[in-house]
N, C-alpha and C positions, 0 to 999 in steps of 0.2 A: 285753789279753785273757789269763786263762790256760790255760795250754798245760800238759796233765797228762801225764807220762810214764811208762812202766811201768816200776817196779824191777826188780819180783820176781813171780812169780806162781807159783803150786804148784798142782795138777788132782792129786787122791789118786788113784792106780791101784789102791791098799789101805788098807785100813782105819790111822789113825796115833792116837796117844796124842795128838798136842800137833805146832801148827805154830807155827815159829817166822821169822820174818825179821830178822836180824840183821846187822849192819856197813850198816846203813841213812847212805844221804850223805846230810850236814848241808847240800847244794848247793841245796835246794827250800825254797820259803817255808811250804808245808800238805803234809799226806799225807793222803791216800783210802784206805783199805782198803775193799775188796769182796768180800765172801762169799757164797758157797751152799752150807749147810748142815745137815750132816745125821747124825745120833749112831746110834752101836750096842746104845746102851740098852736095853733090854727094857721099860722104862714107855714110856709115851707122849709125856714132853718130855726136853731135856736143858737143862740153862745152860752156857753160852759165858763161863768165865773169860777176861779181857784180864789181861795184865800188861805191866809196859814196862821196858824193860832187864834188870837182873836181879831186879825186884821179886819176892817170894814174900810169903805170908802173916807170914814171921817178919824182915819189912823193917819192918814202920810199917802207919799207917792212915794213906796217902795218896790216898784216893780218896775222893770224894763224889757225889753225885747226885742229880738232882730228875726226876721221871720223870712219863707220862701212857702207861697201857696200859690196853688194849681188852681184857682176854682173856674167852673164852668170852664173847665180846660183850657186856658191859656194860665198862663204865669207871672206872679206880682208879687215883689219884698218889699221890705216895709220895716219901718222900726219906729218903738213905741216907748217913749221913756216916762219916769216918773208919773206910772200910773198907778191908783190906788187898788188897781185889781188887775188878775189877768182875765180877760175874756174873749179869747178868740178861737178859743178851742168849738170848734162849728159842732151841729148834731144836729140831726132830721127831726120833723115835729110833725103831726100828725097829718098834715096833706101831702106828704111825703109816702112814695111808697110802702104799702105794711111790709109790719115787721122788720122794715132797714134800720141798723142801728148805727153808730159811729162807734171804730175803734179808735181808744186816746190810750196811749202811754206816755205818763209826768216820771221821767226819771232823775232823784235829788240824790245826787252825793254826800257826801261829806254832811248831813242833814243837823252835826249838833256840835260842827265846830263853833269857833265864837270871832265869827267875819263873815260876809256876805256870802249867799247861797247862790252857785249855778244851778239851773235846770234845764234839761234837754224835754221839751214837748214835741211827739210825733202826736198825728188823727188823720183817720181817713173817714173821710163823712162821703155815707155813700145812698143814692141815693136810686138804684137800679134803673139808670137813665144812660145813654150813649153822650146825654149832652149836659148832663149835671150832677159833676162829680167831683170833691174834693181832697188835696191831699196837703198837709201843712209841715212846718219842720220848723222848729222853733227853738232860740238860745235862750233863754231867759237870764234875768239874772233876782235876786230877791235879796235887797239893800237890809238886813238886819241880822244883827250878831248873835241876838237868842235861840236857840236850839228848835227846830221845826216838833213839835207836838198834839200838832192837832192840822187835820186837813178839812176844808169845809169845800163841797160842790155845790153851787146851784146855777140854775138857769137867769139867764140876764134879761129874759121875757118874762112878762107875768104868766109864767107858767108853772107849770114840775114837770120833772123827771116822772117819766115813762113806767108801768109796770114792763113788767119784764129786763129793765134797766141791771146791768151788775157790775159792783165795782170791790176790787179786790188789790186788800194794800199788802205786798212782801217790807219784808226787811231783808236784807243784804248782808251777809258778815264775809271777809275776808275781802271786798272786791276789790 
């Protein structure tokens, strides 16, 4: 059975640019990230860049993805290759209903083999509307052989992450 333990976990008391978990131990088989969140943007969504260790956009195109989203209720897939980041993980921004937050779980297997990483991303960005509502389901894949050690979120608007915002990374042993 696995048994998921908490790393790290961060609850914004203020508003932040970018959260990061780093010196992640290579001791668990998977890692969970779990979030609720919510941008200071002034439109109505934000996207939720992921990067992993020290990836930036002027690293490589190591990400890809095959995706199935609901938004504004109808339904669109889509695939995304050799991108330098992932960013379509959606979250409400401040003309968005209060207090609505988006639920994201990044779930990484196998996180410190030495061959490319799958990743399973679910979110539901929601936004107390009957006619604007999103739901995503996402394969990823994460083109590098170095071990996952650091996870970086931030907003892909010039914004931050929300007070109230919380995100909490498990480790996985046995899964």
């Amino acid at each position: 059975m696995a048994t998921y333990t908490l790393i790290s976990s961060n609850v914004l008391s203020s508003s932040a640019a970018s959260v990061t978990f780093s010196a992640i131990p290579a001791t668990y088989t998977d890692l969970v990230l779990r979030c609720s969140v919510r941008s200071t943007h002034a439109g109505g969504n934000d996207l939720l860049q992921v990067n992993f260790n020290s990836d930036s956009p002027s690293t490589g195109t190591k990400y890809s993805d095959t995706f199935l989203n609901t938004p504004s209720m109808s339904a669109n897939s889509g695939r995304d290759s050799n991108q330098s980041i992932f960013f379509q993980v959606k979250f409400p921004a401040s003309s968005s209903t209060s207090n609505t937050f988006s639920s994201i779980e990044i779930y990484i297997p196998s996180y410190t083999v030495s061959q490319n990483k799958p990743i399973s991303i679910n979110n539901r960005w929601e936004n107390n509307s009957a006619t604007d509502a999103d739901v995503l389901a996402m394969a990823a894949l994460y083109r590098d052989t170095t071990a996952i050690s650091a996870i970086t979120l931030t907003p892909y608007l010039t914004a931050s992450l929300a007070s109230g915002s919380s995100f909490y990374l498990y480790g996985i042993s046995n899964a």
